[in-house]
Backbone as a ProteinNet text record, in pm:
[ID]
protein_1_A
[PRIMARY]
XXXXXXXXXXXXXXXXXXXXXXXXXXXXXXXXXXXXXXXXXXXXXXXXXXXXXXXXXXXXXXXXXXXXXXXXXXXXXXXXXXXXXXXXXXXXXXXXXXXXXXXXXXXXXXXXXXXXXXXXXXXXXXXXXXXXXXXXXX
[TERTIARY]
396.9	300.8	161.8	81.6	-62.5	-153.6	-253.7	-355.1	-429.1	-465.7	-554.5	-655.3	-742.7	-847.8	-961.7	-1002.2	-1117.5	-1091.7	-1004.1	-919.5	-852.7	-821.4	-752.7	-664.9	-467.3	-423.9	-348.8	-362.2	-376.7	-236.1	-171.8	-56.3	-92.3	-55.2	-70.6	31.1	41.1	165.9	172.3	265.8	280.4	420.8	449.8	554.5	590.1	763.3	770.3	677.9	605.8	551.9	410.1	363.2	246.1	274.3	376.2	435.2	417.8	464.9	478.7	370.6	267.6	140.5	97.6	118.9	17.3	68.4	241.3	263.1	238.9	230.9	159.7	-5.9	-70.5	-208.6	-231.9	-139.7	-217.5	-308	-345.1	-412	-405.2	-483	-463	-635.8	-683.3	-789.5	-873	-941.2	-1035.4	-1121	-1149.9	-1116.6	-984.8	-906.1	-793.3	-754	-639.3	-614.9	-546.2	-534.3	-419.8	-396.6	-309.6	-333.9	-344.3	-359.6	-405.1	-372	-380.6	-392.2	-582.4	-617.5	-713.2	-771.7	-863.8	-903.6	-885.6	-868.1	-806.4	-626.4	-572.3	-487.8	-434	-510.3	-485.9	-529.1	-615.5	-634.5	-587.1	-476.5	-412.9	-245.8	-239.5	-123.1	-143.3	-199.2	-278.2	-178.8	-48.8	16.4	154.1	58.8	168.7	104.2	176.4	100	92.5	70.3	-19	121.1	241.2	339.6	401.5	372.2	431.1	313.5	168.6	94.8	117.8	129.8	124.9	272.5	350.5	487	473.1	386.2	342.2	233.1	176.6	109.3	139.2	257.3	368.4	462.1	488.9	603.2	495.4	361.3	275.6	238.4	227.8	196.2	325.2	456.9	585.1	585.4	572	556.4	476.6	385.9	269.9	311.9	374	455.7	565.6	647.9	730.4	639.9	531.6	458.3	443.6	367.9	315.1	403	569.7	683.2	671.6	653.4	725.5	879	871.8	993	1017.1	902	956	949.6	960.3	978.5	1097.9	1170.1	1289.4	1249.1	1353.1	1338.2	1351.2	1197.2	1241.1	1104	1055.9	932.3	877.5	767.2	674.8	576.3	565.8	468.1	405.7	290.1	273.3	148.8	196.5	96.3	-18	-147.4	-219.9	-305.8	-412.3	-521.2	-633.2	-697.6	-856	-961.3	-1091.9	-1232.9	-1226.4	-1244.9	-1254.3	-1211.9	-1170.4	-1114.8	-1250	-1211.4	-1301.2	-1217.1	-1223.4	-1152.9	-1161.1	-1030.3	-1086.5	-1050.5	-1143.1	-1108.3	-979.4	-926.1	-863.7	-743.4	-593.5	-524.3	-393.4	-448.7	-382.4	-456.1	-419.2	-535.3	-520.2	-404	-409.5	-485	-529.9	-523.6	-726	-681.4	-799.5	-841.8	-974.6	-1014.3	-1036.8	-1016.6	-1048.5	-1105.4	-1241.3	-1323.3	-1304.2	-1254.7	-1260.6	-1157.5	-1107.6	-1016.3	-913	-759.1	-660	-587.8	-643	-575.3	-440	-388.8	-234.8	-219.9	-350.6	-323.1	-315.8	-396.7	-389.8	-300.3	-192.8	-111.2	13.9	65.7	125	245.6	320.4	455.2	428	573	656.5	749.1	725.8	843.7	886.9	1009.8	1087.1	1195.8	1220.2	1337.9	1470.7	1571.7	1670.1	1791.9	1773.8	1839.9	1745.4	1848.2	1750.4	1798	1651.1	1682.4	1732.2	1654.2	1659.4	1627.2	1730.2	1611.7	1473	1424	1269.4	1221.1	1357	1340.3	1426.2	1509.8	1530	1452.6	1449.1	1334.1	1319.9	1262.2	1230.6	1277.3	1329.3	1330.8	1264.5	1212.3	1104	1113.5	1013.2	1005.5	859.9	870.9	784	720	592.6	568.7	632.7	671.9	764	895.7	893.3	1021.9	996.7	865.4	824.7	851.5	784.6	846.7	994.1	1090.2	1223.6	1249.2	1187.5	1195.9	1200.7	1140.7	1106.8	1255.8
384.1	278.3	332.6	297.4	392	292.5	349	236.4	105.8	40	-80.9	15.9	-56.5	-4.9	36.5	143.1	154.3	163	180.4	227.2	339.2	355	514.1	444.7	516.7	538.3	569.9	496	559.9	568.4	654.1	588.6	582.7	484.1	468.6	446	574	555.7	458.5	374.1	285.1	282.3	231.2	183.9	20.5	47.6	-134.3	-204	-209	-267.3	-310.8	-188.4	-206.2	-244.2	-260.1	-340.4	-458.5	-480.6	-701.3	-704.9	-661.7	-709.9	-721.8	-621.3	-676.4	-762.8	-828.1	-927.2	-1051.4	-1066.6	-1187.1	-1174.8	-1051.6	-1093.3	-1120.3	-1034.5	-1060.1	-926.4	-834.1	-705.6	-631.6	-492.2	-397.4	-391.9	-403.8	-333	-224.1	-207	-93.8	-46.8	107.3	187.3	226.7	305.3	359.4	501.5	577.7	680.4	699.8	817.5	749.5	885.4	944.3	1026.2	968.7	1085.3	1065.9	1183.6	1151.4	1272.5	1292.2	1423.8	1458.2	1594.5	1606	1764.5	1871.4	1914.1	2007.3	2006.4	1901.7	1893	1975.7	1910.4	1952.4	2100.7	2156.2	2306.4	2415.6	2320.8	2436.4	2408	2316	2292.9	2302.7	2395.4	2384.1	2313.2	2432.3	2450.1	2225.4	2174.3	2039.2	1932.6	1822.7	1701	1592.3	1495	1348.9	1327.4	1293.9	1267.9	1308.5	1469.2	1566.9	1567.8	1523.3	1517	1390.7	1256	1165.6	1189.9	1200.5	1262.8	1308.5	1445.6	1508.1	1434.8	1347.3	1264.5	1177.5	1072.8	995.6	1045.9	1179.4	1239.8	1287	1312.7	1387.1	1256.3	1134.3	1013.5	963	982.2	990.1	1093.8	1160.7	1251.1	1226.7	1170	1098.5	995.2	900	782.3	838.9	956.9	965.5	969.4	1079	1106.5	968.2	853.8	748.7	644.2	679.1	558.7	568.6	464.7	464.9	425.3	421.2	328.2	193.4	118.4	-3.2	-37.2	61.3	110.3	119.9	104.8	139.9	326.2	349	513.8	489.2	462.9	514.7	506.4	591.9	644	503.8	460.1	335.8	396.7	387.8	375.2	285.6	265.3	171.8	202	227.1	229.6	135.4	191.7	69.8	109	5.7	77.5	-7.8	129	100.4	127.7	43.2	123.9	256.7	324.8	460.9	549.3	668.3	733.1	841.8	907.4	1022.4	1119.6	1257.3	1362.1	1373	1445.6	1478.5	1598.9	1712.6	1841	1871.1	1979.5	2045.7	2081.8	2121.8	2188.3	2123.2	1979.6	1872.8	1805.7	1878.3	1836.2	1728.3	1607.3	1490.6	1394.6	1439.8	1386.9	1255.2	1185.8	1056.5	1008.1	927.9	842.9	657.6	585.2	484.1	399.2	346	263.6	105	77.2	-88.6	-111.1	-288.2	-356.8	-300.1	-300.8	-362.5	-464.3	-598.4	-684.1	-701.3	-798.3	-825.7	-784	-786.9	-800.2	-675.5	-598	-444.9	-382.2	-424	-323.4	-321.4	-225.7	-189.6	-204.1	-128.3	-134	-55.4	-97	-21.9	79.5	205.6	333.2	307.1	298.9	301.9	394.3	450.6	530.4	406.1	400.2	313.3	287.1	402.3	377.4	438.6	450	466.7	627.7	660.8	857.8	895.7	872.5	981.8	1110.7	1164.7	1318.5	1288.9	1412.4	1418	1478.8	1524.1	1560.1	1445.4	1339.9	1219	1158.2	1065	1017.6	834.2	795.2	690.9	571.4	493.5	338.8	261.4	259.4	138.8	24	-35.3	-219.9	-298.9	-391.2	-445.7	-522.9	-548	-624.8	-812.2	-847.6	-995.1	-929.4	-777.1	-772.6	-739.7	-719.9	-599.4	-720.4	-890.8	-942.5	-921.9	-909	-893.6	-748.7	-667.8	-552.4	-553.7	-639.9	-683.9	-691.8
68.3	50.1	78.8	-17.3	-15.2	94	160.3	235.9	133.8	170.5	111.8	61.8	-69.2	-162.7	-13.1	15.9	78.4	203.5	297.6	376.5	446.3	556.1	603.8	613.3	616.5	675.9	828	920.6	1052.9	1129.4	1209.6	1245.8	1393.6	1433.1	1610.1	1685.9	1831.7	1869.7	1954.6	2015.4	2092.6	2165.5	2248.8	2281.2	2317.6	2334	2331.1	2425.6	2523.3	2609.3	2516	2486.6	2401.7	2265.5	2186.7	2093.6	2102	2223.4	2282.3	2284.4	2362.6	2362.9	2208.1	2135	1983.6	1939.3	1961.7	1890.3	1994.3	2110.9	2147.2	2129.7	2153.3	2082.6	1939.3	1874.5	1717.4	1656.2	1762	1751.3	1847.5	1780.1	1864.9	1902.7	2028.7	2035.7	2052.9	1944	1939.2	2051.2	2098.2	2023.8	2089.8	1969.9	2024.7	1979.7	1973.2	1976.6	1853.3	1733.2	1664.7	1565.7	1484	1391.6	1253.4	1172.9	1004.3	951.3	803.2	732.1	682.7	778.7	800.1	691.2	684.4	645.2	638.9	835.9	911.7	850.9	893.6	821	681.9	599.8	443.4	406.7	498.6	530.1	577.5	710.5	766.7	734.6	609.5	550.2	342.8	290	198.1	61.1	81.5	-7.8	-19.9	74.9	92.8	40.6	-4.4	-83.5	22.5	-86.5	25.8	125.3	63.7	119	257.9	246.1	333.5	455.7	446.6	535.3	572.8	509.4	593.5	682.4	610.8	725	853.8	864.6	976.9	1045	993.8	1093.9	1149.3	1095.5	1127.1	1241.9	1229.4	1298.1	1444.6	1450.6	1526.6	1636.5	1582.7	1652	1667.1	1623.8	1715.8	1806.2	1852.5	1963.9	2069.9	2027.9	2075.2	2153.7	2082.5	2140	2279.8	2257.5	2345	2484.3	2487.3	2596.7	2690.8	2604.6	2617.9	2725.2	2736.1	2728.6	2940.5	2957	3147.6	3178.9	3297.2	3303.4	3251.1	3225.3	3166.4	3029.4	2958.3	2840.2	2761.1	2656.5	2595.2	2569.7	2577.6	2523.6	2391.6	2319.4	2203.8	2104.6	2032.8	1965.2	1906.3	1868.2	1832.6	1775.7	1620.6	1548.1	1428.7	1460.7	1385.2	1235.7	1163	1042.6	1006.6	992.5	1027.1	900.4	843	734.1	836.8	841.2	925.3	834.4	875.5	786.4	797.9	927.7	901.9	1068.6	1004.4	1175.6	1162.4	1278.6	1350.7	1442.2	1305.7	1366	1518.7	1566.2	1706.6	1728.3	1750.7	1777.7	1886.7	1876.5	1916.2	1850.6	1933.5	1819.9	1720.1	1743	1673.7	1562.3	1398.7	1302.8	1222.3	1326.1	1285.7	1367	1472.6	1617.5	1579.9	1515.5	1530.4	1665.9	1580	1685.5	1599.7	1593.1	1534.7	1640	1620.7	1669	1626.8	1566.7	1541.1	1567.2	1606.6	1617.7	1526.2	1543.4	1455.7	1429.9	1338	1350.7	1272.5	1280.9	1260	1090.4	971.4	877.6	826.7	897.2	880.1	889.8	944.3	986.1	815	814.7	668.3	737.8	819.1	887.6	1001.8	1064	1162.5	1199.4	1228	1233.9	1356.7	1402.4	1525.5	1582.2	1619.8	1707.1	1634.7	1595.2	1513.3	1671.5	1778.8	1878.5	2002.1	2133.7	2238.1	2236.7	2312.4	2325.8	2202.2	2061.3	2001.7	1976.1	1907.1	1925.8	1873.7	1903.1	1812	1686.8	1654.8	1495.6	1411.5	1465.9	1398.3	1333	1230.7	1121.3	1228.8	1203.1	1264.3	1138.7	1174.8	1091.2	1071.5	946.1	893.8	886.6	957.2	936.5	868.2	849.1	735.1	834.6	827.9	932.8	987.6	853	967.8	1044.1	1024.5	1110.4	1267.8	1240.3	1370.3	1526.1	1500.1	1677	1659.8	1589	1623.4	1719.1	1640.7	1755.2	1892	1965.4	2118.2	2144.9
[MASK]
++++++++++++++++++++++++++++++++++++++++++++++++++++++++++++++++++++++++++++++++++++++++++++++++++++++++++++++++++++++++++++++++++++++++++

């Protein structure tokens, strides 16, 4: 699924705790942390298409997510695909690694990648949800 006309891409990791909160607020607030398919990216991956980068940025902000999880957490990766006005590279040696400055509200968001059980590995693919599925997740 491509972003909205005029739009990034963003994936943001989260976990269930921070899941519940966006679905009793309704958004995510800005600014936050998040990856993309970036520049750096498409440079130090030359020979790969749109697909295979948004993948690795998907899979880079699942990793992201694991770091993120406490104890009162489910073990299990949270990402959420979002279309924002615009991100802001962030140096270092992660060349998906964003910054997005504005709100994310509820309409923005495209879907949900999830861990499908608890403690999956980390080369497992995550399970997609549409967004009326995403309060069932809780």
């Amino acid at each position: 699924m491509s972003p909205r006309a005029g739009a990034v891409r963003a994936y943001v990791p989260l976990t269930s705790s921070s899941l519940a909160a966006l679905v009793a607020a309704g958004r995510l607030e800005g600014p936050l942390r998040a990856h993309a398919v970036t520049e750096a990216l498409r440079a130090e991956w030359p020979d790969g298409d749109e697909e295979g980068w948004e993948y690795a940025a998907l899979m880079a902000a699942a990793a992201t997510s694991r770091t993120l999880l406490t104890p009162a957490d489910r073990p299990r990766r949270v990402v959420l695909a979002v279309d924002v006005p615009a991100v802001e590279p962030v140096a270092g040696d992660d060349p998906t690694l964003v910054d997005v400055a504005a709100d994310v509200p509820w309409r923005t968001i495209a879907s949900a990648h999830v861990d499908p059980v608890d403690d999956a590995p980390d080369d497992d693919d995550l399970a997609w949800y549409a967004t009326q599925e995403i309060a069932h997740l809780l």
